[in-house]
Residue frames as qw, qx, qy, qz and C-alpha x, y, z in Angstrom:
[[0.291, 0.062, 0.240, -0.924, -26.91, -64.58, -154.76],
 [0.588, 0.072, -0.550, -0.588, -28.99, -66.46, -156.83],
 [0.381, 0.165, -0.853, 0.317, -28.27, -69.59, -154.59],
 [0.066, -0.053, -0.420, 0.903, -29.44, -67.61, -151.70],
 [0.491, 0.255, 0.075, -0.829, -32.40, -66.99, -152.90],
 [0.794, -0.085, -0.526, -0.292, -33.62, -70.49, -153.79],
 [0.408, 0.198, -0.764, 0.459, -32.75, -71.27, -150.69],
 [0.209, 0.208, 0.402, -0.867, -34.92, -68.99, -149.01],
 [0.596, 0.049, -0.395, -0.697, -37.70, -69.84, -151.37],
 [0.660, -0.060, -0.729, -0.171, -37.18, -73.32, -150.73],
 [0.212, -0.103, -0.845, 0.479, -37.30, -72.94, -147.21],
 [0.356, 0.190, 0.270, -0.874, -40.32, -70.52, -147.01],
 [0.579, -0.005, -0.717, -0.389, -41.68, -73.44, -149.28],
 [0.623, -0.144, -0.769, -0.023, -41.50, -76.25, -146.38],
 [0.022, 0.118, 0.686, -0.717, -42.64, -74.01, -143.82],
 [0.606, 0.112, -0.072, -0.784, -45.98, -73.47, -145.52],
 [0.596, -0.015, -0.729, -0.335, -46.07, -77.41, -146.19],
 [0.360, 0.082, -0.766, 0.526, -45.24, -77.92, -143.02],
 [0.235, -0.044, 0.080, -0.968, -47.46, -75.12, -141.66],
 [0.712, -0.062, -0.417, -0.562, -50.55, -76.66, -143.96],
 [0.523, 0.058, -0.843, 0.110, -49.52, -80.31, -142.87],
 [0.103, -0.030, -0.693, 0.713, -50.18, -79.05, -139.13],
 [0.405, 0.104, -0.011, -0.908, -53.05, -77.40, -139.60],
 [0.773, -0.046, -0.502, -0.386, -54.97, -80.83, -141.42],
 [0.327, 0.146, -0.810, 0.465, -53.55, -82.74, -138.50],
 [0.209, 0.158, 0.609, -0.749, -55.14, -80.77, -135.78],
 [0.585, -0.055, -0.067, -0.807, -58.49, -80.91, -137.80],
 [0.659, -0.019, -0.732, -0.175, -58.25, -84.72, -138.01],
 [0.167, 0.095, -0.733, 0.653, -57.80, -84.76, -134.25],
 [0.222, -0.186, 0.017, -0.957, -60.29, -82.57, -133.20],
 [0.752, -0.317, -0.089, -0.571, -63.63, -83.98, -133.26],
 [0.735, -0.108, -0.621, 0.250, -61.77, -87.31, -131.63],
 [0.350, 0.140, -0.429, 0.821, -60.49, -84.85, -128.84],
 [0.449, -0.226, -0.167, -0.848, -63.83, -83.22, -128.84],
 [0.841, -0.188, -0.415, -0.292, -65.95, -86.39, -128.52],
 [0.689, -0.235, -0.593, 0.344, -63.42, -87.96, -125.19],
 [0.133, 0.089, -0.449, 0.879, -64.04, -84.51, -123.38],
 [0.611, -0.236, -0.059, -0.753, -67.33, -84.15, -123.67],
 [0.649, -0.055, -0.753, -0.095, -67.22, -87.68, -122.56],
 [0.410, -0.025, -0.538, 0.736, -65.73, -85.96, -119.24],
 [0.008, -0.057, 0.260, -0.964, -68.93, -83.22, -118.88],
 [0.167, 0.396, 0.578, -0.694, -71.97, -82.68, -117.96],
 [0.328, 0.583, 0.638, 0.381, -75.27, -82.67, -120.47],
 [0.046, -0.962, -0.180, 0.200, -75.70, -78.79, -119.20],
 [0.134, -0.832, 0.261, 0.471, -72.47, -77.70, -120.09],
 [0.432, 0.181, 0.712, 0.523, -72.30, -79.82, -123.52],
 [0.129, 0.881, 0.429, -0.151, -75.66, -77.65, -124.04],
 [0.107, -0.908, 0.072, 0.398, -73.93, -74.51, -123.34],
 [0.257, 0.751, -0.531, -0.296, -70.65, -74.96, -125.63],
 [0.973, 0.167, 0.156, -0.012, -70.54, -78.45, -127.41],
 [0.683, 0.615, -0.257, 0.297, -66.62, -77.49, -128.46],
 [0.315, -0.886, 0.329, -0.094, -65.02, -78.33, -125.30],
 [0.583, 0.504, -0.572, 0.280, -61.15, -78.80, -125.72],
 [0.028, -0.476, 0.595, -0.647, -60.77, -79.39, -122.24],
 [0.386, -0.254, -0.874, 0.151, -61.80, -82.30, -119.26],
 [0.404, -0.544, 0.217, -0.702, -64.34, -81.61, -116.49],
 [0.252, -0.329, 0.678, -0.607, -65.63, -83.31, -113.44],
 [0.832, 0.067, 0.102, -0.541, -68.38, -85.83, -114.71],
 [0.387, 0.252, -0.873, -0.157, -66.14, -88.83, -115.63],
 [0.023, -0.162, -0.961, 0.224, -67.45, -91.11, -113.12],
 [0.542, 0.308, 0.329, -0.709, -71.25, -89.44, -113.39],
 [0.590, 0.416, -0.376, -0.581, -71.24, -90.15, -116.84],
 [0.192, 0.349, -0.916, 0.041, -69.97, -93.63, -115.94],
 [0.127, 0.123, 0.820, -0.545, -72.60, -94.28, -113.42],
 [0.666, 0.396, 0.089, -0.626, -75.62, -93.46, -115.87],
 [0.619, 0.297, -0.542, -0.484, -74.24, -95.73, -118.02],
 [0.209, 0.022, -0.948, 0.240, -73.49, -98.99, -115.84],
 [0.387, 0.168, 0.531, -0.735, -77.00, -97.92, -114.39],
 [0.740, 0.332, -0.049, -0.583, -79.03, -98.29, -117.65],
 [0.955, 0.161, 0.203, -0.143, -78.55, -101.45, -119.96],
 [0.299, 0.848, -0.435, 0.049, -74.73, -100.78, -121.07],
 [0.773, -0.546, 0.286, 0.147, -72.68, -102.97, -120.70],
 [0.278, 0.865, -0.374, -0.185, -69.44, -102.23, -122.05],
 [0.405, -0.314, 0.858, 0.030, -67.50, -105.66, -121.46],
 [0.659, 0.366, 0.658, 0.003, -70.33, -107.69, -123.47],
 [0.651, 0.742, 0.149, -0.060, -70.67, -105.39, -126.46],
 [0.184, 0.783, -0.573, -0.155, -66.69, -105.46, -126.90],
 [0.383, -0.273, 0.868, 0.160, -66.29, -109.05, -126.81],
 [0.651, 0.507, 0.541, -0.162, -69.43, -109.45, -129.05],
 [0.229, 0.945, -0.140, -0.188, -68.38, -106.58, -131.27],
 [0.122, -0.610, 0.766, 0.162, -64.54, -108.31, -131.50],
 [0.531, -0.027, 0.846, -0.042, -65.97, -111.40, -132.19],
 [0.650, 0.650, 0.334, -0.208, -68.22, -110.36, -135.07],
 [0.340, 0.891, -0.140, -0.268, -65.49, -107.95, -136.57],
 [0.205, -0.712, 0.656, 0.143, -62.68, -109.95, -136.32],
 [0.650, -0.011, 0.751, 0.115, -64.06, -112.60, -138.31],
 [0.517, 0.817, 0.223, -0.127, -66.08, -110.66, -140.45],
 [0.008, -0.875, 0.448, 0.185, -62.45, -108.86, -141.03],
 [0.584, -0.341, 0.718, 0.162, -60.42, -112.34, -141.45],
 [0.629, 0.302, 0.698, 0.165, -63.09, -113.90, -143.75],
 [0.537, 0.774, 0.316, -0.113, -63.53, -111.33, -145.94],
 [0.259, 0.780, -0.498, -0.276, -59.55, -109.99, -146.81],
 [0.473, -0.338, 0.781, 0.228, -58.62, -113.94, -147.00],
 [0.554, 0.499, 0.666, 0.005, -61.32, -114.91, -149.52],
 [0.376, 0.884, 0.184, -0.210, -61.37, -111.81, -151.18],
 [0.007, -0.736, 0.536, 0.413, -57.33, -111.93, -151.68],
 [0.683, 0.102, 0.714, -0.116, -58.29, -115.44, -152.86],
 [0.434, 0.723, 0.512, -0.167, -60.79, -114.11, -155.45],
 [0.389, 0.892, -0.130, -0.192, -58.57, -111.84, -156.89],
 [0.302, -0.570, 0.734, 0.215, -55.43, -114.27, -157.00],
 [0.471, 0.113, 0.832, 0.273, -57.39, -116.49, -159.22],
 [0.627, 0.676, 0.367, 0.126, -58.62, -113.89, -161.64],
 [0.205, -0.773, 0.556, 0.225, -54.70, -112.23, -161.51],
 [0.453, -0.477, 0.750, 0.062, -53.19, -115.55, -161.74],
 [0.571, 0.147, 0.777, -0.218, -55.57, -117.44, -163.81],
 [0.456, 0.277, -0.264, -0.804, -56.59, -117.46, -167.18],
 [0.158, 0.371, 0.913, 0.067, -60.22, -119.18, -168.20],
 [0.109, 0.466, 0.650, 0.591, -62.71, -118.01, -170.74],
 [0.278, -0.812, -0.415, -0.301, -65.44, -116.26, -168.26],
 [0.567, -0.386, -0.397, 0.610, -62.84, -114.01, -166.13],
 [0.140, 0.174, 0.204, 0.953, -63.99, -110.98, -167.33],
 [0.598, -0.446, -0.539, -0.392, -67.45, -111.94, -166.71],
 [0.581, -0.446, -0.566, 0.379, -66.83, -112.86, -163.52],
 [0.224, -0.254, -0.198, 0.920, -65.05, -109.60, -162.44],
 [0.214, -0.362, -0.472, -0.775, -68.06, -107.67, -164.24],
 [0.545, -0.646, -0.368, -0.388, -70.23, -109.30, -162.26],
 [0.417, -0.245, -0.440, 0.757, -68.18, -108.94, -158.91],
 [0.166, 0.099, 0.103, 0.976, -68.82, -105.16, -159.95],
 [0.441, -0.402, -0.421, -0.684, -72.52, -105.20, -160.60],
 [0.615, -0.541, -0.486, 0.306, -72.90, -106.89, -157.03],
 [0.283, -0.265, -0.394, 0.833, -70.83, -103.80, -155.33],
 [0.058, -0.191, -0.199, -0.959, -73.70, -101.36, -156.99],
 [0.568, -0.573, -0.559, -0.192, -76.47, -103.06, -154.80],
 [0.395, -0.520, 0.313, -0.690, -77.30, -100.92, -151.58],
 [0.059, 0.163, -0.825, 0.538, -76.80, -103.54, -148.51],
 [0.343, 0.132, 0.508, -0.779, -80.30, -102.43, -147.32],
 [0.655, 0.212, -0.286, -0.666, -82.38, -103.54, -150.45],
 [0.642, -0.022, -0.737, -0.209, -81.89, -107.25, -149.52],
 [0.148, -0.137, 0.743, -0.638, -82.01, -106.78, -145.56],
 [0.589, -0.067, 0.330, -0.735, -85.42, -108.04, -145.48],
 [0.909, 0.244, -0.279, -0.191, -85.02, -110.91, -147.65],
 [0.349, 0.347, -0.781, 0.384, -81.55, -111.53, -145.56],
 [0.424, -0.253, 0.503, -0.709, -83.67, -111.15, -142.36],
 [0.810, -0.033, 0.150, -0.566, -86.38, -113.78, -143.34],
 [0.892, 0.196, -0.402, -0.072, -83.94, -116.32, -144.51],
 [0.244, 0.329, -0.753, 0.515, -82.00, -116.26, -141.57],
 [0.413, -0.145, 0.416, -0.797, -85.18, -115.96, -139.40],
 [0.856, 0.103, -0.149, -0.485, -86.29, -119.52, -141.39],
 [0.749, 0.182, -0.591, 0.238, -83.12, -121.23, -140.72],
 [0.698, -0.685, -0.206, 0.028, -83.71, -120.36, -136.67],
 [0.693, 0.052, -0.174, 0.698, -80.39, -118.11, -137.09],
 [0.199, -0.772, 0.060, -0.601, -81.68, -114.58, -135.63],
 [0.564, -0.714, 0.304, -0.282, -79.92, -113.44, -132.25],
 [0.902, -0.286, 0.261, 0.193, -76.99, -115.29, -133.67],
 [0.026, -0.848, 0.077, 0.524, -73.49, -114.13, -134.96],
 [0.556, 0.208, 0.643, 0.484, -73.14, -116.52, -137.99],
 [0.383, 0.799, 0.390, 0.249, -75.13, -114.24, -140.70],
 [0.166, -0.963, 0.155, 0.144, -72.94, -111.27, -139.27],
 [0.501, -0.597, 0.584, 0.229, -69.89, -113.05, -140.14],
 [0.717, 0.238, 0.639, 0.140, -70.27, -115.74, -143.01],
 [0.643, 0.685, 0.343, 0.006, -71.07, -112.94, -145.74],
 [0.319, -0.845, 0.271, 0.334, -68.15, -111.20, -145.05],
 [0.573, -0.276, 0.634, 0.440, -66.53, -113.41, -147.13],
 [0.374, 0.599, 0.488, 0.513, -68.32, -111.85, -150.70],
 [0.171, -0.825, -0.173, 0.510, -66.77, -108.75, -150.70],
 [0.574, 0.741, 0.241, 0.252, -66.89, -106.90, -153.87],
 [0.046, -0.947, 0.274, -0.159, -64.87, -103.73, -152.92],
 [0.674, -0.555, 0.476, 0.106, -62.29, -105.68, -151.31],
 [0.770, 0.384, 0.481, 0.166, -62.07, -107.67, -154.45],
 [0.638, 0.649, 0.119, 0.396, -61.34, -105.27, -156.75],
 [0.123, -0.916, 0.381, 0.002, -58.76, -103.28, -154.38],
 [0.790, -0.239, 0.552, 0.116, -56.83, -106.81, -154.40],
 [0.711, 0.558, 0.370, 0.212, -57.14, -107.15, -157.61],
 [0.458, 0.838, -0.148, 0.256, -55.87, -103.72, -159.07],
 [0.207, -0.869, 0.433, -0.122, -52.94, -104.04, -156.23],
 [0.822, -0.192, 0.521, 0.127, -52.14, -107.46, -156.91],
 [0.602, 0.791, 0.108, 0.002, -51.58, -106.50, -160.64],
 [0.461, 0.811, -0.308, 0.186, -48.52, -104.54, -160.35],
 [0.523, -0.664, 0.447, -0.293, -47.58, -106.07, -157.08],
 [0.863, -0.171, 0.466, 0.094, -47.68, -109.96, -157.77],
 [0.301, 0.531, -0.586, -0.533, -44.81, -110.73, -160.05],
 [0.920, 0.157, -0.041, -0.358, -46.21, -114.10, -162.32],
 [0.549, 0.466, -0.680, 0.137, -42.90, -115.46, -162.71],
 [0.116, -0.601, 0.567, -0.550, -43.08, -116.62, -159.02],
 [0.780, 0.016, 0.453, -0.431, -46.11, -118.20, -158.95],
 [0.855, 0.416, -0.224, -0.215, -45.44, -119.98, -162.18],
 [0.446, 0.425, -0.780, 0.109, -41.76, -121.14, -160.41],
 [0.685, -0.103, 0.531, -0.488, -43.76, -122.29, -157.25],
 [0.868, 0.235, 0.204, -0.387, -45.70, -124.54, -159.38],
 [0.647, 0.500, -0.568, 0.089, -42.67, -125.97, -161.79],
 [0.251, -0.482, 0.734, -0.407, -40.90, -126.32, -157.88],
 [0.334, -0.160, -0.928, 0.051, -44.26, -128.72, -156.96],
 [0.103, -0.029, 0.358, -0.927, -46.25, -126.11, -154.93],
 [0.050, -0.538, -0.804, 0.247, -49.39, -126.70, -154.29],
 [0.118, -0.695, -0.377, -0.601, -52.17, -124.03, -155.13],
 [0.425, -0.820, -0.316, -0.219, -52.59, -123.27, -151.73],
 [0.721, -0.364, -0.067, 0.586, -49.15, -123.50, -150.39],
 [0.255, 0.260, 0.194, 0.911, -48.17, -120.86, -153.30],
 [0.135, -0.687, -0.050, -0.712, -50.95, -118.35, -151.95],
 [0.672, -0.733, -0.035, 0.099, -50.57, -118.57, -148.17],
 [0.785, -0.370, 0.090, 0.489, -46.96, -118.91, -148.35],
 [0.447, -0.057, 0.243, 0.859, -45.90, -116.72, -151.20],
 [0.078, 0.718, 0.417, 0.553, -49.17, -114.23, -152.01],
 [0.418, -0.815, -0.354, -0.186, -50.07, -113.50, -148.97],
 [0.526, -0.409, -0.029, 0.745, -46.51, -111.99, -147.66],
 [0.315, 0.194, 0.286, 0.884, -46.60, -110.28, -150.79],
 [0.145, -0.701, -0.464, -0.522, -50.12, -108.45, -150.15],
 [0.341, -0.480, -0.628, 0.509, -49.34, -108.11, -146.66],
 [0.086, 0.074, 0.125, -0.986, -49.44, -103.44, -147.17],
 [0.364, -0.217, -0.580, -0.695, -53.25, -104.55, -149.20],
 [0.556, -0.284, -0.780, 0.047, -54.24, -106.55, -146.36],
 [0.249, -0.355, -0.571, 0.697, -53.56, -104.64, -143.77],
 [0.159, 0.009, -0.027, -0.987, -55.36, -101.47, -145.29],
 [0.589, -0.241, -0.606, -0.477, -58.91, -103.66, -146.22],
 [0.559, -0.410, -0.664, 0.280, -58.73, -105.31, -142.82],
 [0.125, -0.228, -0.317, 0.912, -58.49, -101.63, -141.21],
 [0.540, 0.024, -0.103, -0.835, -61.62, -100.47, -143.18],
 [0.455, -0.019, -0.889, 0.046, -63.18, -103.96, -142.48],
 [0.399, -0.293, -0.714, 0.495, -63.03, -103.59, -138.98],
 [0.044, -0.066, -0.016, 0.997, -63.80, -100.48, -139.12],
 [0.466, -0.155, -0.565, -0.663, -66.88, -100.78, -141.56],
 [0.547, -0.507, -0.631, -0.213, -68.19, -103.75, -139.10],
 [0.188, -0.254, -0.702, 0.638, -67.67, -102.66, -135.78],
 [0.125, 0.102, 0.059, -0.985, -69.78, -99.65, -136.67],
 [0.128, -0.303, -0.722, -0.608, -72.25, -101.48, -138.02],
 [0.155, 0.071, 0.627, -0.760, -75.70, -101.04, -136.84],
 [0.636, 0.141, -0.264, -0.711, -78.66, -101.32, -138.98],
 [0.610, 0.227, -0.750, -0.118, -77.98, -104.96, -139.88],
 [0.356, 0.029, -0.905, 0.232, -77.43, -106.27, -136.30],
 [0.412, 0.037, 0.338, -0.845, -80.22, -104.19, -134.89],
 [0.852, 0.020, -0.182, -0.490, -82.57, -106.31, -137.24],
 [0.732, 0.140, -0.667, -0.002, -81.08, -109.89, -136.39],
 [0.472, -0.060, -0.702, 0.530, -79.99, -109.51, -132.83],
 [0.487, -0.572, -0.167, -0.639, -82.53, -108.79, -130.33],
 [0.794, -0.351, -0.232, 0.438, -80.67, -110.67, -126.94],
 [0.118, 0.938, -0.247, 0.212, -79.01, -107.63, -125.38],
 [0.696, -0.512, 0.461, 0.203, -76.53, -110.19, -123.98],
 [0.697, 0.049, 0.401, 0.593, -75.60, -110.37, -127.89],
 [0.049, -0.929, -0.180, 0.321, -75.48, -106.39, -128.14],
 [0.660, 0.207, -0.107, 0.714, -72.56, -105.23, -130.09],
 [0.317, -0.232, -0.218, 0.894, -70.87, -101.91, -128.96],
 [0.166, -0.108, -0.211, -0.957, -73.03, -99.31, -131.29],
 [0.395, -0.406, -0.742, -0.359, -75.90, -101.10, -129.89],
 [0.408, -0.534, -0.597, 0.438, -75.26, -100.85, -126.65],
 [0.212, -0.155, -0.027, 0.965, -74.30, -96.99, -127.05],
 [0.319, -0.304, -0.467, -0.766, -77.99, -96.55, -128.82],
 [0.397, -0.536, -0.738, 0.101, -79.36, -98.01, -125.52],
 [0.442, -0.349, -0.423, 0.710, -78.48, -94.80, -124.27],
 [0.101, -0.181, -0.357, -0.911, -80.19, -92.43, -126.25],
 [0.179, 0.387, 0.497, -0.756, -83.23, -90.71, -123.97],
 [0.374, 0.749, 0.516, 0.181, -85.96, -88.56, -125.59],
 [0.164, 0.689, -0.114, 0.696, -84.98, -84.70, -126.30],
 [0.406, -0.778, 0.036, -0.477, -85.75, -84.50, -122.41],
 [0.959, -0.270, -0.011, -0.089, -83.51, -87.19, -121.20],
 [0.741, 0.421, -0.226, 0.472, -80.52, -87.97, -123.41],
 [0.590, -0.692, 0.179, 0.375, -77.36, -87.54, -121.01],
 [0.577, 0.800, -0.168, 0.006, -75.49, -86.23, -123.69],
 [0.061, 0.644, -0.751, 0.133, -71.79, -86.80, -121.80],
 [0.746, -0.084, 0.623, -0.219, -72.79, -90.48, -121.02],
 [0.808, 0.519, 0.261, -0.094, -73.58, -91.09, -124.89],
 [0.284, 0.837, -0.425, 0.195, -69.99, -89.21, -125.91],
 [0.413, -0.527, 0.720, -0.182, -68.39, -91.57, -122.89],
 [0.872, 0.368, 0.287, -0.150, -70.34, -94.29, -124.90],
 [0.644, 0.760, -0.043, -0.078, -69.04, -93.31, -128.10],
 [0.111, 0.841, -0.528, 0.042, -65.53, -93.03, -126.67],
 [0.698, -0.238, 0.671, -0.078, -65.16, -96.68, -125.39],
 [0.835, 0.499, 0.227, 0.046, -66.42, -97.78, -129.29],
 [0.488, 0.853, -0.187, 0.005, -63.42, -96.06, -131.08],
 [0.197, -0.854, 0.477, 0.068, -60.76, -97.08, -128.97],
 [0.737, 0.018, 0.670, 0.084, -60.69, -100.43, -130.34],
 [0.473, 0.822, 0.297, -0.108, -60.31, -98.70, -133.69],
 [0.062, 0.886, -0.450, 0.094, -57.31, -96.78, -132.65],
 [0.380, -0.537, 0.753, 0.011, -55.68, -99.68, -131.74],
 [0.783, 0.452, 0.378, 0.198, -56.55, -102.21, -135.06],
 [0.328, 0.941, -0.044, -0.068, -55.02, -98.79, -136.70],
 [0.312, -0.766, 0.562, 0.000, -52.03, -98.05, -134.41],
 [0.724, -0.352, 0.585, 0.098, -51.17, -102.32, -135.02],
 [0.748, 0.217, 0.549, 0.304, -51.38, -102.45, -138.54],
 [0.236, 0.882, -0.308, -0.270, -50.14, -98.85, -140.02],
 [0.129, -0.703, 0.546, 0.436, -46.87, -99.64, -140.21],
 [0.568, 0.266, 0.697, 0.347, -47.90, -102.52, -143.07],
 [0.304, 0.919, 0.244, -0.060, -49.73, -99.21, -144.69],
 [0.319, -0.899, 0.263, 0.141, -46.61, -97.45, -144.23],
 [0.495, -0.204, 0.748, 0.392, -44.39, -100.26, -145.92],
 [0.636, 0.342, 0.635, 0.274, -46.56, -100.28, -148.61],
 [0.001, 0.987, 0.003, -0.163, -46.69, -96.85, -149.38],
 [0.149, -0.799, 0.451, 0.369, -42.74, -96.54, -149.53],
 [0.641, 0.101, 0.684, 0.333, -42.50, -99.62, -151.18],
 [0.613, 0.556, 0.517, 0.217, -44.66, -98.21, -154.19],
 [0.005, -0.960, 0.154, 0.232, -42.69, -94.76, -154.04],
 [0.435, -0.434, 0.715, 0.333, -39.47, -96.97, -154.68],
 [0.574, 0.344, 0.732, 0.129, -40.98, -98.57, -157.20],
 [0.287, 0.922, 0.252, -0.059, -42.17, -95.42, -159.11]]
């Protein structure tokens, strides 16, 4: 009887988890689902009930305001891919670098160093934009996508997620038989870190991409060619005054930017996903 009755507990257990689980799901959906119908209606009937679960008839209106105004959705995804996907390259290769030599390494000032790594991630971005602006704007590099790309590679945050996952991740005994073998420094991280970071990598390089496509501040001040637009520019071209704004154009906007998002995601979960069970095994 007893049996019986953890049984039944334990199943009226994993229908509530289950239950819950569903429930966070659909919210995570939601405003995504939201945001590619409205994408489908009319600014009157966004007006009227901004929560519509459901398509209407304006796909191609909304299409035709935008290809009408200064949108062009082809340029600001190849610009936009071009920025992020370096920005995204240089900054988890350098940064798995950066922590593989203060992991791997001992020398007197590696504390120091990582300190200051730290004190750098507590500067706000925006407090040197104007001093970033004028030294790019002295070296004749505005309305180009070096400066958008290059700094990528000093990334504090990145750093120290490397870092505390390379800790329990890299074993030393490996790198140290590399090097007895004959390895090369670099041969031993390309050939043997970087398999091993591959779950770290893939998660940084998903917020990465993420982080730059969206940007917008940053390339708004440097890039001023709308033939080098990225995507969240171009989607701000579309913004009216209060009397204008096609609201299901700007949502049709919005929905073109993300889908390149969902698919950086969709290609590199399943490293998330490996790493994840890995460290469950491990535990």
């Amino acid at each position: 009887m007893a049996k019986k009755e953890r049984k039944a507990g334990s199943a009226v257990a994993h229908f509530w988890m289950y239950a819950l689980l569903i429930l966070l799901t659909i919210l995570s959906i939601l405003p995504f689902w939201v945001m590619f119908m409205n994408g489908t209606r009319s600014t009157p009937e966004i007006n009227a009930n901004s929560l519509g679960l459901w398509p209407s008839k304006y796909l191609i209106r909304n299409w035709n305001i935008i290809t009408s105004k200064s949108f062009n959705a082809m340029t600001g995804f190849i610009n936009s891919l071009i920025i992020s996907t370096g920005a995204t390259a240089l900054s988890v290769y350098f940064s798995s670098m950066t922590a593989y030599a203060i992991v791997a390494y001992r020398w007197k000032f590696r504390r120091a160093f990582f300190t200051f790594i730290m004190a750098v991630l507590m500067i706000p971005s925006q407090i040197i934009s104007i001093g970033f602006y004028q030294m790019m704007y002295s070296f004749g590099m505005n309305n180009n996508f070096l400066p958008l790309i290059i700094p990528a590679i000093a990334s504090p945050a990145v750093v120290f997620y490397m870092k505390q996952y390379m800790e329990p991740a890299l074993p030393l005994e490996i790198v140290q038989a590399a090097r007895i073998d004959g390895a090369g420094e670099f041969f031993t991280f390309n050939r043997i870190v970087i398999p091993i970071m591959k779950p770290a990598i893939a998660t940084q390089a998903i917020f990465a991409f993420v982080q730059k496509w969206n940007e917008l501040f940053i390339p708004s001040v440097l890039l001023t060619d709308t033939n080098k637009f990225t995507m969240p520019m171009m989607v701000n071209l579309l913004k009216g005054d209060i009397y204008k704004t096609e609201f299901g154009s700007v949502y049709l906007g919005l929905s073109l930017t993300v889908l390149p998002l969902f698919i950086v995601y969709f290609l590199l979960s399943k490293y998330i996903i490996a790493g994840v069970a890995l460290g469950s095994v491990k535990g």
